[in-house]
N, C-alpha and C positions, 0 to 999 in steps of 0.2 A: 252466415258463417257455415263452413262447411268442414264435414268430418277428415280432419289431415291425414292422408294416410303413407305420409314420410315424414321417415324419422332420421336424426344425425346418423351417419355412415352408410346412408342409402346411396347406392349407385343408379344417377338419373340424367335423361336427355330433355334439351330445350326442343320441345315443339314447335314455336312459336316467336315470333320478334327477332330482334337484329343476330341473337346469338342461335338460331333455329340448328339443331342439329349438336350442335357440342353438349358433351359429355363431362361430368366431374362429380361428385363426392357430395354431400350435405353437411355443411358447417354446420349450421345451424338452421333452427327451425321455432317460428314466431306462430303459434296457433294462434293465437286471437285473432290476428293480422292474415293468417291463411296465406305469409310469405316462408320462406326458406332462403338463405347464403348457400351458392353451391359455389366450389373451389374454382376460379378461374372464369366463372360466369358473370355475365352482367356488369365489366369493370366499370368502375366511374373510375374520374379525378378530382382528388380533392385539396384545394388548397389551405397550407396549413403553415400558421405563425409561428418561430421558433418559440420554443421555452425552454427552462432549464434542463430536463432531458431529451426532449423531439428535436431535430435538429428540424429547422422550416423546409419550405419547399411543394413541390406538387406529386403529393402521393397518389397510389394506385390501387384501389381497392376493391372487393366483393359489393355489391350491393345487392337488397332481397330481392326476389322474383317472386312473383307470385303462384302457385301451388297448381294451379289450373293447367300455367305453361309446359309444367315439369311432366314428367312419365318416366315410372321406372324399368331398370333395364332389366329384361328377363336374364336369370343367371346362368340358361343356359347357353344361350345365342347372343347376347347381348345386343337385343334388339327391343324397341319400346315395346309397355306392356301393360296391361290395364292391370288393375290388385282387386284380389277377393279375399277375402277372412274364413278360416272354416278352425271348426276345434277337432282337435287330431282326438285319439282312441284315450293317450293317456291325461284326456283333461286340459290339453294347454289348446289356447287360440292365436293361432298365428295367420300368418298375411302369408298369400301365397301369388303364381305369377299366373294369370286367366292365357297367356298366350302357350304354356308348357305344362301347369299345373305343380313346376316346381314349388317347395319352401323358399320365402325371403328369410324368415327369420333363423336362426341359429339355434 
């Protein structure tokens, strides 16, 4: 297992695999699993039985990637970017971008 260092609403590109190069957003984020949901990435199909509220048929959805594949986008260039952690003056430790030296976090 390895230290995640993206969080939901991170803005990140695919390195890697069929989606290599597309861009989108962080649903969600599975530490144990070391996957993340990024918005429009990795679609599967999936088929699905009606019931009383799902109407059936073949949905379209996110499925996880794994954390490895992903890299986030420097905020200034929007371009991939390796992450380093350093603690600022007033005590707080945030994630910043190795490629600009920008803040990720807010």
């Amino acid at each position: 297992m390895m230290a995640v260092r993206i969080r939901k609403g991170d803005r990140v590109a695919v390195t890697t695999g069929r989606d290599k190069g597309k861009t989108g957003d962080v649903v969600k984020v599975f530490p144990k699993l070391d996957k993340a949901i990024v918005q429009g990435v990795n679609m599967v199909k999936r088929h699905t039985r009606p019931t009383g509220s799902v109407a059936g048929g073949i949905i379209e959805k996110e499925a996880a990637i794994h954390v490895s594949n992903l890299a986030h986008l420097d905020p200034k260039d929007d371009k991939p970017t390796r992450v380093g952690t350093k603690v600022l003056e007033d005590g707080r430790k945030v994630r910043f971008a190795k490629r600009s030296g920008e803040v990720i976090d807010s």
